[in-house]
PDB file of N, CA, C and O in Angstrom, chain B, residues numbered from 101:
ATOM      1  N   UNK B 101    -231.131 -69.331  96.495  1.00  0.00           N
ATOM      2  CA  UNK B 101    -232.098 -69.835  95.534  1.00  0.00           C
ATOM      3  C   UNK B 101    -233.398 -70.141  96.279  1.00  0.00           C
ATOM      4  O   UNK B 101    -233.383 -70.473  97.464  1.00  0.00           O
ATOM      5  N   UNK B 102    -234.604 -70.015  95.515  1.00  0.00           N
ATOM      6  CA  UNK B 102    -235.836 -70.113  96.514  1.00  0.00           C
ATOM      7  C   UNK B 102    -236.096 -71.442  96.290  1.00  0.00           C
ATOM      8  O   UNK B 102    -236.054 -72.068  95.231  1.00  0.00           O
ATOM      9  N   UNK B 103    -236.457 -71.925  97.764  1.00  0.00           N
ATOM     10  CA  UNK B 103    -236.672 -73.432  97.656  1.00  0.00           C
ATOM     11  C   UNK B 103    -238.005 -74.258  97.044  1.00  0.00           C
ATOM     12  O   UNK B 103    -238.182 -75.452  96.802  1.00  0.00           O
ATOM     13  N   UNK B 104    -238.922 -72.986  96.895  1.00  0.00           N
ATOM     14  CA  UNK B 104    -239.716 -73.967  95.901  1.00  0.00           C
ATOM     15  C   UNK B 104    -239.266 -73.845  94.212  1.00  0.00           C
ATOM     16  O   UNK B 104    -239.735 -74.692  93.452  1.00  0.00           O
ATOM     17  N   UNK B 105    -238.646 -73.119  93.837  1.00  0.00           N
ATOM     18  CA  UNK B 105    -238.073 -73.263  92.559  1.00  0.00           C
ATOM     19  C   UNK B 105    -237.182 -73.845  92.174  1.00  0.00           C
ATOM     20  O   UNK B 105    -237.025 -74.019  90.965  1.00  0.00           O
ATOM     21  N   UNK B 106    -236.222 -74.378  93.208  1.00  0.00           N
ATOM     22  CA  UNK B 106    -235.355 -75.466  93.710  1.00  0.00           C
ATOM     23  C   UNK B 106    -236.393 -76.958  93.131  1.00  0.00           C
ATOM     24  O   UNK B 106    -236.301 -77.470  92.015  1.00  0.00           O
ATOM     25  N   UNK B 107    -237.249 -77.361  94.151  1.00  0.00           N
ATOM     26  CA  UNK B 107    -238.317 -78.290  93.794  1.00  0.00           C
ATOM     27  C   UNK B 107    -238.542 -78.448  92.337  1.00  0.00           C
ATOM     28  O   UNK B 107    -238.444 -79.317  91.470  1.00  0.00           O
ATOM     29  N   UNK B 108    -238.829 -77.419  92.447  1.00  0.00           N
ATOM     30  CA  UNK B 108    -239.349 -77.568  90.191  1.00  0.00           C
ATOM     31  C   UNK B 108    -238.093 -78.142  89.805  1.00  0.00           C
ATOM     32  O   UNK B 108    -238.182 -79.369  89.865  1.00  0.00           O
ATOM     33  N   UNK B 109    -236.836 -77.715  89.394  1.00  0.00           N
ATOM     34  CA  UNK B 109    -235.752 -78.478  88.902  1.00  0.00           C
ATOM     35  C   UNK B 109    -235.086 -79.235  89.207  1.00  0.00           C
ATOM     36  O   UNK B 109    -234.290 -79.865  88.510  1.00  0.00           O
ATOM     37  N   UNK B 110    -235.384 -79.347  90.823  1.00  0.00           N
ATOM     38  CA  UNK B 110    -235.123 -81.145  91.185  1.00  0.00           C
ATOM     39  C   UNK B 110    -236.043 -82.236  90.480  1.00  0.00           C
ATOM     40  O   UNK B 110    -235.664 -83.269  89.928  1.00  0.00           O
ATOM     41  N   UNK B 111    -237.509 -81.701  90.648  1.00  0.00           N
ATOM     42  CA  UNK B 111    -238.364 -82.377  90.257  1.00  0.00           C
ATOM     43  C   UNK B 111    -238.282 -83.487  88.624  1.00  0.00           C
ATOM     44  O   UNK B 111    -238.659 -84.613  88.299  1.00  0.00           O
ATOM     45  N   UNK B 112    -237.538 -82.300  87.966  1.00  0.00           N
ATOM     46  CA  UNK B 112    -236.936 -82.237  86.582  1.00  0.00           C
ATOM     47  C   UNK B 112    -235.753 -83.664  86.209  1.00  0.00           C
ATOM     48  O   UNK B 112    -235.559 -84.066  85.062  1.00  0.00           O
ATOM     49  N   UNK B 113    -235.162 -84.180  87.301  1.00  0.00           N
ATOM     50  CA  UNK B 113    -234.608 -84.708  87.490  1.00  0.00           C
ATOM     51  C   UNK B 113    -234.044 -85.698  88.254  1.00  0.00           C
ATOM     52  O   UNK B 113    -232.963 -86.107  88.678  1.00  0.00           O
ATOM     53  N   UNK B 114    -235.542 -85.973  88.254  1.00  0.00           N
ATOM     54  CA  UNK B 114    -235.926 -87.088  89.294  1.00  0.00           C
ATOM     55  C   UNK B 114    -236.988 -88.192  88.624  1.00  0.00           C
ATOM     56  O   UNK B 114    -237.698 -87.447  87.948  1.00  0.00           O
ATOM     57  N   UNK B 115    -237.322 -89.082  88.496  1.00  0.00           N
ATOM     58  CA  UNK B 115    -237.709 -90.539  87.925  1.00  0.00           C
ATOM     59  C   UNK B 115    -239.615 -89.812  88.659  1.00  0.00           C
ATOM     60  O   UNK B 115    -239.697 -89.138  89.685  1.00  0.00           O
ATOM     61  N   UNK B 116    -240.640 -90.151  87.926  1.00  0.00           N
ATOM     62  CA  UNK B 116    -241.986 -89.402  88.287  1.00  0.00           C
ATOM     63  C   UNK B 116    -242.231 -90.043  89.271  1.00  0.00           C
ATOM     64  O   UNK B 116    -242.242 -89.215  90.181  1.00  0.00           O
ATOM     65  N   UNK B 117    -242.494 -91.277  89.785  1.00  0.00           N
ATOM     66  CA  UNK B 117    -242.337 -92.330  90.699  1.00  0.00           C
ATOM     67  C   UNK B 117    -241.542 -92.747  92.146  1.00  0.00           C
ATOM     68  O   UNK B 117    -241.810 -93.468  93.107  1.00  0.00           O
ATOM     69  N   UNK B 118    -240.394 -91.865  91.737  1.00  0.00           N
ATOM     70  CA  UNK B 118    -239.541 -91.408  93.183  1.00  0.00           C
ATOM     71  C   UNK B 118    -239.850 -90.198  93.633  1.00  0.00           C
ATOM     72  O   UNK B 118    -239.703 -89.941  94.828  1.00  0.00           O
ATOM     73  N   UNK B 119    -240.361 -89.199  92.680  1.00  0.00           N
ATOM     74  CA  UNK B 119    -240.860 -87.734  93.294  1.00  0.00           C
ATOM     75  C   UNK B 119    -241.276 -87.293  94.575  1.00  0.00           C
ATOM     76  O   UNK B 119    -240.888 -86.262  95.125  1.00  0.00           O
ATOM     77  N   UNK B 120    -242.418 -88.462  95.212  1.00  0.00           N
ATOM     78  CA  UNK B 120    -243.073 -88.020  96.094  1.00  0.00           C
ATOM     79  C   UNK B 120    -241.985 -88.180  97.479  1.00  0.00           C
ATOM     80  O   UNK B 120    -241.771 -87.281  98.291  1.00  0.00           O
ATOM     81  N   UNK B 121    -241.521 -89.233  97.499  1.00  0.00           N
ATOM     82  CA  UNK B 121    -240.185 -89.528  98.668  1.00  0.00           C
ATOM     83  C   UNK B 121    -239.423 -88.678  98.425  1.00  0.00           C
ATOM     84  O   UNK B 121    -239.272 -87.985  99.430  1.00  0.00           O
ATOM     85  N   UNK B 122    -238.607 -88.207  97.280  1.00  0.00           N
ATOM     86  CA  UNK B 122    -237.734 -86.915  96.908  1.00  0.00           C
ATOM     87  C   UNK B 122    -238.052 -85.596  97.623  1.00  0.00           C
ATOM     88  O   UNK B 122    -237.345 -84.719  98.120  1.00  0.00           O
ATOM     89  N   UNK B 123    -239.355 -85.772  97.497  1.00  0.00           N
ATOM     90  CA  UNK B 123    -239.890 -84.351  97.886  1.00  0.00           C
ATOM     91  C   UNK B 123    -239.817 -84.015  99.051  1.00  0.00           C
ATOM     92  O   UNK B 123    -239.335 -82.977  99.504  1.00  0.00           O
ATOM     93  N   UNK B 124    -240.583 -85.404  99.927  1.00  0.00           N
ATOM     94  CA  UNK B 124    -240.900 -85.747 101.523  1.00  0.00           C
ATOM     95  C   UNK B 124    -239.775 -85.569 102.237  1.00  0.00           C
ATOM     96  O   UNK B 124    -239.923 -85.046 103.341  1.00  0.00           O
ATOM     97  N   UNK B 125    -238.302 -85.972 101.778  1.00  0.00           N
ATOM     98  CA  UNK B 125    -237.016 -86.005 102.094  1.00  0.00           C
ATOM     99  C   UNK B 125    -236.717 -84.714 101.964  1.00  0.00           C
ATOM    100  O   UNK B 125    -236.355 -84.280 103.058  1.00  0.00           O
ATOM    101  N   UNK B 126    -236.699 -83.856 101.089  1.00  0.00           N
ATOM    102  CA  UNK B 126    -236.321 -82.368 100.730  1.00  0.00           C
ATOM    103  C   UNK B 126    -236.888 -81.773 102.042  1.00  0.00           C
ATOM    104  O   UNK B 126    -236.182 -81.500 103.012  1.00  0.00           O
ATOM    105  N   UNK B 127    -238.619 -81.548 101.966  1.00  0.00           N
ATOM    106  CA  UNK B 127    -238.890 -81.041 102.805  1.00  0.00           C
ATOM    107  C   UNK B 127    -238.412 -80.965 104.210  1.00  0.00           C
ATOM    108  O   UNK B 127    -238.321 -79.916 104.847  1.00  0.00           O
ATOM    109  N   UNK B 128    -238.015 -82.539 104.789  1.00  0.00           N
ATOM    110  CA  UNK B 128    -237.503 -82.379 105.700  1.00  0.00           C
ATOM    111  C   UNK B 128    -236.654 -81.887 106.383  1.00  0.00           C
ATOM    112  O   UNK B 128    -236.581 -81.758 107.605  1.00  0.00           O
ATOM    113  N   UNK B 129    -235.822 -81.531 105.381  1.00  0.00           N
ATOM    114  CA  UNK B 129    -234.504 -80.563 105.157  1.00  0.00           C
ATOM    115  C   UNK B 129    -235.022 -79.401 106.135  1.00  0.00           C
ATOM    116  O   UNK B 129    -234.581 -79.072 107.237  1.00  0.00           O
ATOM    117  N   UNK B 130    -235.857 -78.995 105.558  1.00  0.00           N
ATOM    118  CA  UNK B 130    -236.036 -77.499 106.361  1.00  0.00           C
ATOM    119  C   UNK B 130    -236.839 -77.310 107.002  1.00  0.00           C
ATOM    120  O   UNK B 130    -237.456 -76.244 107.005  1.00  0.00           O
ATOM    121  N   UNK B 131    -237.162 -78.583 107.977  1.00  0.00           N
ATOM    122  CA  UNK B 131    -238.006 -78.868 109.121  1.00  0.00           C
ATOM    123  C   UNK B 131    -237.069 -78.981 110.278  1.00  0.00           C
ATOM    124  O   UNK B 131    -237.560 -79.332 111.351  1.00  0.00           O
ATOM    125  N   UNK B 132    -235.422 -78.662 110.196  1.00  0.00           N
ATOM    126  CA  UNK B 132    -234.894 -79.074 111.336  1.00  0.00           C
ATOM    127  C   UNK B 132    -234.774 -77.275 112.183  1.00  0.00           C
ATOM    128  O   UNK B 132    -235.170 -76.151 111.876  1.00  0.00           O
ATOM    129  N   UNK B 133    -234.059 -77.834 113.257  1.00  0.00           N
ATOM    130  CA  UNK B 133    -234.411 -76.861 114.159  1.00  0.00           C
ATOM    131  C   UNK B 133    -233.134 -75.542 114.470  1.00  0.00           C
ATOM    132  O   UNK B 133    -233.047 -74.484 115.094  1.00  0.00           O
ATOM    133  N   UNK B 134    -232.350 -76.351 113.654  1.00  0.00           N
ATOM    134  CA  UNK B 134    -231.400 -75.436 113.925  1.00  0.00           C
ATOM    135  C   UNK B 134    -230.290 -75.642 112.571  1.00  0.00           C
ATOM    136  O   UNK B 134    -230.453 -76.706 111.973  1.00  0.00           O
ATOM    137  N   UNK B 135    -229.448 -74.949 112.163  1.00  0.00           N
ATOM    138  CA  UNK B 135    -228.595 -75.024 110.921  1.00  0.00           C
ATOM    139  C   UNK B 135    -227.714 -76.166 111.254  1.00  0.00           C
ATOM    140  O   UNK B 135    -228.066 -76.888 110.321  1.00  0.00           O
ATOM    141  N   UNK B 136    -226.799 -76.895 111.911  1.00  0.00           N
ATOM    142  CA  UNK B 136    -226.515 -78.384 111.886  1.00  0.00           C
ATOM    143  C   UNK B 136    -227.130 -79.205 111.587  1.00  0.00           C
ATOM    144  O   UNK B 136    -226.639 -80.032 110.819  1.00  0.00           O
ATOM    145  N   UNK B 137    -228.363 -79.349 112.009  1.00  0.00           N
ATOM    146  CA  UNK B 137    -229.174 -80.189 112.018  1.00  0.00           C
ATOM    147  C   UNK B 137    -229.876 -79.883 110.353  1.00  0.00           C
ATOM    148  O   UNK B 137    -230.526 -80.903 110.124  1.00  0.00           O
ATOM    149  N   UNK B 138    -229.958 -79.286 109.591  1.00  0.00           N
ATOM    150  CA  UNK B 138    -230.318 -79.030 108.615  1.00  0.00           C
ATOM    151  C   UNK B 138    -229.097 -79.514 107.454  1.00  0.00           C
ATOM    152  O   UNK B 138    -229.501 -80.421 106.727  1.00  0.00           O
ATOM    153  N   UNK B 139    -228.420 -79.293 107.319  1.00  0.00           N
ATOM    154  CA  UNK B 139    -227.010 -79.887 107.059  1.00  0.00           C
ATOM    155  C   UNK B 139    -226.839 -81.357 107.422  1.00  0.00           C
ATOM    156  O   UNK B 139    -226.363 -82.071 106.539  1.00  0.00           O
ATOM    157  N   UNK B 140    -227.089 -81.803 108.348  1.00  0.00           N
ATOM    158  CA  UNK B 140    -227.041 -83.059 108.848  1.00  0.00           C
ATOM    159  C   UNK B 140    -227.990 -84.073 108.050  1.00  0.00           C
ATOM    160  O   UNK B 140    -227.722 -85.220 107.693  1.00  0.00           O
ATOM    161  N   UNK B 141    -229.509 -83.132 107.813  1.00  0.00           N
ATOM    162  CA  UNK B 141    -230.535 -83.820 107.259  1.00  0.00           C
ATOM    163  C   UNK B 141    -230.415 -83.582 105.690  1.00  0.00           C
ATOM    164  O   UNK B 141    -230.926 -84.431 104.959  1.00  0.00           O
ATOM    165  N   UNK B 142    -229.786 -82.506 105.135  1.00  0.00           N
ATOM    166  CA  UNK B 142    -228.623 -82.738 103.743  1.00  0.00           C
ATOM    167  C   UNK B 142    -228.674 -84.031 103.160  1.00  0.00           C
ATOM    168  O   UNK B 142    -229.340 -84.671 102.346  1.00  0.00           O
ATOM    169  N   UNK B 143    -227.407 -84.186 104.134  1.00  0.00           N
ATOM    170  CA  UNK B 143    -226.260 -84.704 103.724  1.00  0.00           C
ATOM    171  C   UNK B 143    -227.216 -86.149 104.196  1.00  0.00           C
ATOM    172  O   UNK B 143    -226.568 -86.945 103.517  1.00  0.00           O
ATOM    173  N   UNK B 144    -228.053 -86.834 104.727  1.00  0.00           N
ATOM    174  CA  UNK B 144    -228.642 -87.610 104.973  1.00  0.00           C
ATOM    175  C   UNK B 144    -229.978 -88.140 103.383  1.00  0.00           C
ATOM    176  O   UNK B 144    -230.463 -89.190 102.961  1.00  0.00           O
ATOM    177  N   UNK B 145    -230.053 -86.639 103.017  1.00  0.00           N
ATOM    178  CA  UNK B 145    -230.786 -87.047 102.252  1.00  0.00           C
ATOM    179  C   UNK B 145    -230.031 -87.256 100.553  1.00  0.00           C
ATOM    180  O   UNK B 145    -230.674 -87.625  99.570  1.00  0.00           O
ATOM    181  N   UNK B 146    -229.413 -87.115 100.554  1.00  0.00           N
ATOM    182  CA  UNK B 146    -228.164 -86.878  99.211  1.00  0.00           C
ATOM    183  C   UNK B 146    -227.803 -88.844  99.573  1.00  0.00           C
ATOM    184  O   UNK B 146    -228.005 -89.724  98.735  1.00  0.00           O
ATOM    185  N   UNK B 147    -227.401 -89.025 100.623  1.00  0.00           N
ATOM    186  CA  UNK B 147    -226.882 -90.373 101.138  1.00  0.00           C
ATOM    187  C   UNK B 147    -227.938 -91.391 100.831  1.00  0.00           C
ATOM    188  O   UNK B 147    -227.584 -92.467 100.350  1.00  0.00           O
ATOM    189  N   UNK B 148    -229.219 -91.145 101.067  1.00  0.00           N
ATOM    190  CA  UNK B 148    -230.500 -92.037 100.844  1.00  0.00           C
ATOM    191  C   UNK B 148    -230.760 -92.318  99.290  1.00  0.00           C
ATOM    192  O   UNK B 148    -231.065 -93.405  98.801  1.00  0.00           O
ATOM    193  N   UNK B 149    -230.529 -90.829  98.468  1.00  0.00           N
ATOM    194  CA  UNK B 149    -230.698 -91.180  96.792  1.00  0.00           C
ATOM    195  C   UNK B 149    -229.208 -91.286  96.132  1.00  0.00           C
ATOM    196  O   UNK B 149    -229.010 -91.045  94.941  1.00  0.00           O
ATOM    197  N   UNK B 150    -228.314 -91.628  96.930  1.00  0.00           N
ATOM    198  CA  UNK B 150    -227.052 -91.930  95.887  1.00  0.00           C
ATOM    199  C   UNK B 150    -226.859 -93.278  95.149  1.00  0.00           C
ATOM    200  O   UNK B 150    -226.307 -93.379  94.054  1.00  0.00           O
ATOM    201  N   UNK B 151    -227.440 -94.433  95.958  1.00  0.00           N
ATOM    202  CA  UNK B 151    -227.783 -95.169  94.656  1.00  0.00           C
ATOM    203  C   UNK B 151    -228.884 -95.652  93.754  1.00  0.00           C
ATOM    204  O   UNK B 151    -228.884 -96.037  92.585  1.00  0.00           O
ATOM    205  N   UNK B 152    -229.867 -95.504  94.707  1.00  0.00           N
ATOM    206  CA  UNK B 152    -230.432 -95.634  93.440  1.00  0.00           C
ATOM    207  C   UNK B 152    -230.643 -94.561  92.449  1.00  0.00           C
ATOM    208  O   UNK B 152    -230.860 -94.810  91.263  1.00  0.00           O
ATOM    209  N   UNK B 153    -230.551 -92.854  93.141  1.00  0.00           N
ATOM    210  CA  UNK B 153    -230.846 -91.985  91.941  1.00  0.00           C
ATOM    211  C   UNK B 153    -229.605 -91.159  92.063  1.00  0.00           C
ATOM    212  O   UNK B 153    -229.590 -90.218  92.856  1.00  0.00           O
ATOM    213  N   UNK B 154    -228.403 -91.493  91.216  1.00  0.00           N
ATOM    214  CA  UNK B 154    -227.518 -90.814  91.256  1.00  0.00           C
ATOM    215  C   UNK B 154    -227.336 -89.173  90.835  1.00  0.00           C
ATOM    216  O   UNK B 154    -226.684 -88.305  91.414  1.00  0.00           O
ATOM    217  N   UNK B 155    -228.402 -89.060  89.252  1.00  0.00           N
ATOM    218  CA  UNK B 155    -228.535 -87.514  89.240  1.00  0.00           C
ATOM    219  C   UNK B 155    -229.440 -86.812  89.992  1.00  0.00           C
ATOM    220  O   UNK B 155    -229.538 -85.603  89.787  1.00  0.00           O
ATOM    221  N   UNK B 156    -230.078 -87.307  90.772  1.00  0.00           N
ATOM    222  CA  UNK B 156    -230.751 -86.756  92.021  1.00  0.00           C
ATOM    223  C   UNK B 156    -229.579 -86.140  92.795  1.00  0.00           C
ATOM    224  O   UNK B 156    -229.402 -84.964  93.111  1.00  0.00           O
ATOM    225  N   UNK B 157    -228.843 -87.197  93.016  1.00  0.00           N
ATOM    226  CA  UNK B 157    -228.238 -86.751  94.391  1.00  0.00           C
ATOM    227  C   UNK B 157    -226.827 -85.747  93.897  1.00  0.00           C
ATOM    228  O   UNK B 157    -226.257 -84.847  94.514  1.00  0.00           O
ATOM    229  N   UNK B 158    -226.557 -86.349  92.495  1.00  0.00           N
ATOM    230  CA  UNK B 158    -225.852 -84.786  92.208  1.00  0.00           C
ATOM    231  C   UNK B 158    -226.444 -83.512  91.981  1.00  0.00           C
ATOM    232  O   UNK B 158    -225.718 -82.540  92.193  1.00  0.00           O
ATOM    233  N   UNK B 159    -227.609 -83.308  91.594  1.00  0.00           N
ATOM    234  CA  UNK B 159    -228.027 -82.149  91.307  1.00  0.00           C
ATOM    235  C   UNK B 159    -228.216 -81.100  92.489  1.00  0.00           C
ATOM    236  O   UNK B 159    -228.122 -79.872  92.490  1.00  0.00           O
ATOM    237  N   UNK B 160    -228.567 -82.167  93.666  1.00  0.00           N
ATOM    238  CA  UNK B 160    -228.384 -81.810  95.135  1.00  0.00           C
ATOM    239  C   UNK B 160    -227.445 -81.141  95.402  1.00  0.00           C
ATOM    240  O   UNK B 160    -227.315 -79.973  95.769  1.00  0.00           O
ATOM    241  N   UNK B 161    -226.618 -82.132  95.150  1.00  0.00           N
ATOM    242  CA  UNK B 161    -225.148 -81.961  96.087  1.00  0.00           C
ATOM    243  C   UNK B 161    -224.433 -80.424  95.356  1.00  0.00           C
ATOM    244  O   UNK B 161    -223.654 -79.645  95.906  1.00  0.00           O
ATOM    245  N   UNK B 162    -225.098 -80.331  93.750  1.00  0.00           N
ATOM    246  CA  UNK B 162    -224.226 -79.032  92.978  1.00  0.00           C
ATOM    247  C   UNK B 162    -225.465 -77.538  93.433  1.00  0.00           C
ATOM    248  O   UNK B 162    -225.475 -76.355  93.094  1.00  0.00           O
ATOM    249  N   UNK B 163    -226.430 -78.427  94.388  1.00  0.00           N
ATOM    250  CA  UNK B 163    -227.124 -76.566  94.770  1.00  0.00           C
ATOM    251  C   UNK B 163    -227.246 -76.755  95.631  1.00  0.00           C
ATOM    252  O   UNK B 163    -228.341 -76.284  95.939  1.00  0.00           O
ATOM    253  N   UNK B 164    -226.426 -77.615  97.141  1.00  0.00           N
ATOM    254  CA  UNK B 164    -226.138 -77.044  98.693  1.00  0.00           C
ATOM    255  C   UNK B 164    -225.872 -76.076  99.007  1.00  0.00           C
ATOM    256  O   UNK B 164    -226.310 -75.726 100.103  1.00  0.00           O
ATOM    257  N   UNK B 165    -224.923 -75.008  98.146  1.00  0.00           N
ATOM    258  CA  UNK B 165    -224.456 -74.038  98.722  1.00  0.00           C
ATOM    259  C   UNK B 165    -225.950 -72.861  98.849  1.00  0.00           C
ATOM    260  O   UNK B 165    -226.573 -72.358  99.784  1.00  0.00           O
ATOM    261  N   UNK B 166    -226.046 -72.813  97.133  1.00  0.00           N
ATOM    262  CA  UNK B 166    -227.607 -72.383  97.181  1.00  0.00           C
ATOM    263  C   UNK B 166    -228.972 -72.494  97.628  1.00  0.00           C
ATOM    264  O   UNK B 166    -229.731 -71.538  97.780  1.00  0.00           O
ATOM    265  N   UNK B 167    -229.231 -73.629  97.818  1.00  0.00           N
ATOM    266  CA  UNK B 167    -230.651 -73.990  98.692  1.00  0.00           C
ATOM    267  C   UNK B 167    -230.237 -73.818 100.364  1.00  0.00           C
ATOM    268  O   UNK B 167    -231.159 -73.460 101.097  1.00  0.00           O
ATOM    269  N   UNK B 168    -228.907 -74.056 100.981  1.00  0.00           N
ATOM    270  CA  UNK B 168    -228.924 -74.079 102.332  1.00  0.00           C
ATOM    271  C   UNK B 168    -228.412 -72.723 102.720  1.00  0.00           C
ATOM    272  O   UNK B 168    -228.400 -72.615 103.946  1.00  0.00           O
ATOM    273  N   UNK B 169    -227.958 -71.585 102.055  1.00  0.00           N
ATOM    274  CA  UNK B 169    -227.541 -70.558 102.227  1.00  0.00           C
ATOM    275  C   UNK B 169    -228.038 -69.874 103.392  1.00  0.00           C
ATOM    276  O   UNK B 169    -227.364 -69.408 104.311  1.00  0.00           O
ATOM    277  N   UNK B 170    -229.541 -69.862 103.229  1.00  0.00           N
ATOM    278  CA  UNK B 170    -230.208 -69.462 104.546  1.00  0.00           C
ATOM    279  C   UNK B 170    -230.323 -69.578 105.701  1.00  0.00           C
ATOM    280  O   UNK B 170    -231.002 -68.830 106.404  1.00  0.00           O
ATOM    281  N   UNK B 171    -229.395 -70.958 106.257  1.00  0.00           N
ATOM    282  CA  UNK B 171    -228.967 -71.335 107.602  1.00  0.00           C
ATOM    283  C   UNK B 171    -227.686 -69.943 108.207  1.00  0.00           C
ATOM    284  O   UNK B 171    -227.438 -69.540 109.344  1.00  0.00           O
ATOM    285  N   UNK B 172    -227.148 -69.562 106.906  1.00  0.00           N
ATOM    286  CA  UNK B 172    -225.934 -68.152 107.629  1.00  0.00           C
ATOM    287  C   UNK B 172    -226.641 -67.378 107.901  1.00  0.00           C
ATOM    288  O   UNK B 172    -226.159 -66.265 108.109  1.00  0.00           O
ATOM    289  N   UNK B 173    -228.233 -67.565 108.052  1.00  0.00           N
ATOM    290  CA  UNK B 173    -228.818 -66.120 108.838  1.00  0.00           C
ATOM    291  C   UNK B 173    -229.538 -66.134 110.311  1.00  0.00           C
ATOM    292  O   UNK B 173    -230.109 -67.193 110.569  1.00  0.00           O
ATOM    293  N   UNK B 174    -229.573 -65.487 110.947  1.00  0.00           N
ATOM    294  CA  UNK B 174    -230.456 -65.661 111.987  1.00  0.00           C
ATOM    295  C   UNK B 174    -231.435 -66.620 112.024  1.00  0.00           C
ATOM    296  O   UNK B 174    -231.908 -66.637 110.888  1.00  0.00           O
ATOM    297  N   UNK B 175    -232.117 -67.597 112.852  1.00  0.00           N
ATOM    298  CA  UNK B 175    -232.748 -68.679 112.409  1.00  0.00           C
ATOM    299  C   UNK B 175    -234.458 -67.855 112.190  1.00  0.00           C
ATOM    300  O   UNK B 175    -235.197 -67.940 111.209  1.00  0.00           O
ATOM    301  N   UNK B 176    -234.572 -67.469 112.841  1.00  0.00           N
ATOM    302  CA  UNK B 176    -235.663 -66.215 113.563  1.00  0.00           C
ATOM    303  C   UNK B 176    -236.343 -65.431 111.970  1.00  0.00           C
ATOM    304  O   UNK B 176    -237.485 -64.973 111.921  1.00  0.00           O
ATOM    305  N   UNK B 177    -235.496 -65.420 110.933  1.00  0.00           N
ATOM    306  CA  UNK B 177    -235.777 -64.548 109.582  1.00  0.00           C
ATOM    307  C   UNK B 177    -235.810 -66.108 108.371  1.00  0.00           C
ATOM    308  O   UNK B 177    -235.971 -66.063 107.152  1.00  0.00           O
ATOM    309  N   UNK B 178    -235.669 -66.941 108.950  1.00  0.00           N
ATOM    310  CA  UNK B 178    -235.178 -68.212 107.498  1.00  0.00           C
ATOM    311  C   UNK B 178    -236.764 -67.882 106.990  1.00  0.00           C
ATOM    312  O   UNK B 178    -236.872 -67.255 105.936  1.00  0.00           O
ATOM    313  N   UNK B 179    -237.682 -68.183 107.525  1.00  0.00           N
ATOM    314  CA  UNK B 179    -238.855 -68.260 106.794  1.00  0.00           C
ATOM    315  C   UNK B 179    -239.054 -66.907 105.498  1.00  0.00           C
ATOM    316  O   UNK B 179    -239.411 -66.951 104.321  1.00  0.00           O
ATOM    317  N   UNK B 180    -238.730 -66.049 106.188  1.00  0.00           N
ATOM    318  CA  UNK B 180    -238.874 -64.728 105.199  1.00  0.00           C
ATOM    319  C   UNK B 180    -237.867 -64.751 103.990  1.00  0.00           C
ATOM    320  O   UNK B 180    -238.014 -64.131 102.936  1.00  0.00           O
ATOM    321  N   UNK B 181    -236.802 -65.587 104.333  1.00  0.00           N
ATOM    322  CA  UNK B 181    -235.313 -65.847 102.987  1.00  0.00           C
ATOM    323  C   UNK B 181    -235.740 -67.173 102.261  1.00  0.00           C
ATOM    324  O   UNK B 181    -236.044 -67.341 101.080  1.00  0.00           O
ATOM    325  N   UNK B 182    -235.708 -67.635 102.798  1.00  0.00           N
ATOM    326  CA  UNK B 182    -235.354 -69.305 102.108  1.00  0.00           C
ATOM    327  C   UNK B 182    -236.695 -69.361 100.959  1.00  0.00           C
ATOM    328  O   UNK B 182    -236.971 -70.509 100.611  1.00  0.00           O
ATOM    329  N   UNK B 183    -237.410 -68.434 100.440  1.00  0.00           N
ATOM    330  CA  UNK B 183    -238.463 -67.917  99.575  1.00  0.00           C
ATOM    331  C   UNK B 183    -238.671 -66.730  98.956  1.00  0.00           C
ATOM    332  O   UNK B 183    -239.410 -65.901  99.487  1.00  0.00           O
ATOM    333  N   UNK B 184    -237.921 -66.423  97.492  1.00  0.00           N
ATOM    334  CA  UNK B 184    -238.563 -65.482  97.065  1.00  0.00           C
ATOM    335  C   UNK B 184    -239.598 -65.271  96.347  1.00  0.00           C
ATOM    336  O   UNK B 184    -239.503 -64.220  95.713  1.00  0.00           O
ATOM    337  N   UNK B 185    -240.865 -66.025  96.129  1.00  0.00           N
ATOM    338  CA  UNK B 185    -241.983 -65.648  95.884  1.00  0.00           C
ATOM    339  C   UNK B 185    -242.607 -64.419  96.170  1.00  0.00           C
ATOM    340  O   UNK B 185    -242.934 -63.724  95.208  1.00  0.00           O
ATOM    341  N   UNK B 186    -242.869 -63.958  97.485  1.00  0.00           N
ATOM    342  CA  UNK B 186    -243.680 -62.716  97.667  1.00  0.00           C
ATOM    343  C   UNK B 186    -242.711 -61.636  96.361  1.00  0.00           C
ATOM    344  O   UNK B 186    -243.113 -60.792  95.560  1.00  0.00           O
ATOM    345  N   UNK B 187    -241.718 -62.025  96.578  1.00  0.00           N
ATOM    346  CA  UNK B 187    -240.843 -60.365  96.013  1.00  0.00           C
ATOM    347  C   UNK B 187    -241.833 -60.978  94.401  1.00  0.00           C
ATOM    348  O   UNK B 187    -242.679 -60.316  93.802  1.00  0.00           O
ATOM    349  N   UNK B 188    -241.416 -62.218  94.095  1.00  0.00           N
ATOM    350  CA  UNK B 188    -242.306 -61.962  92.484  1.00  0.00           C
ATOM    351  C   UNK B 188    -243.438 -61.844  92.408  1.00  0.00           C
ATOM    352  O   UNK B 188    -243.902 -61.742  91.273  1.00  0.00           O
ATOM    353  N   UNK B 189    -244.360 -61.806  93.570  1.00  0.00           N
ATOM    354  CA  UNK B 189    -245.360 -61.381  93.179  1.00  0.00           C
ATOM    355  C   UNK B 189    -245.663 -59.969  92.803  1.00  0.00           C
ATOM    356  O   UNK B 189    -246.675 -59.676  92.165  1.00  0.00           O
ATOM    357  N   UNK B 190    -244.853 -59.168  93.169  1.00  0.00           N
ATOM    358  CA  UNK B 190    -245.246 -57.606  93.079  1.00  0.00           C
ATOM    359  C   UNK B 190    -244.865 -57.341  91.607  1.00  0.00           C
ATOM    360  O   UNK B 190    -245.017 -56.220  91.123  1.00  0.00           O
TER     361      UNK B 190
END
C-alpha cells in the first residue's frame, strides 16, 4: 500500500488535533535505517496511541502487513516501493 495514501485514511481516523503527532510518529516509521528497526518503531508507535487513540492504533495495527511490506525488499530500492504515486501519475 503506498504510504502516503496510507496517511489519508489514517488521517480519517484520527481526532484533527492528534493528527499532527500521528503523522510525526508515522513518519518516523520510515526514517529508520534498517527493517528491525522500522518494525521496532511500529510497534512503538501503535504502543504510544493505544490509549488514548484506540482506533488509531487499530487501524495501524490492521495495515502493518501492508504499509511495512517494503522492508522484504532490498533496503537500497524502499524509496522507489514504499510509493506508488509516480506509476499514477502516468
Amino acid at each position: 500500500r503506498c504510504r502516503t495514501h496510507y496517511s489519508a485514511n489514517l488521517m480519517a481516523a484520527c481526532p484533527k488535533a492528534s493528527w499532527p503527532a500521528v503523522k510525526a510518529m508515522l513518519h518516523s516509521v520510515y526514517e529508520q535505517a534498517d527493517a528491525q528497526a522500522v518494525h521496532a518503531q511500529f510497534d512503538k508507535l501503535i504502543d504510544s496511541v493505544a490509549d488514548r487513540l484506540p482506533a488509531v492504533a487499530e487501524h495501524l495495527e490492521a495495515a502493518r502487513a501492508d504499509i511495512l511490506a517494503f522492508t522484504a525488499f532490498p533496503q537500497a530500492i524502499w524509496r522507489q516501493i514504499w510509493s506508488n504515486n509516480p506509476n499514477e501519475r502516468l
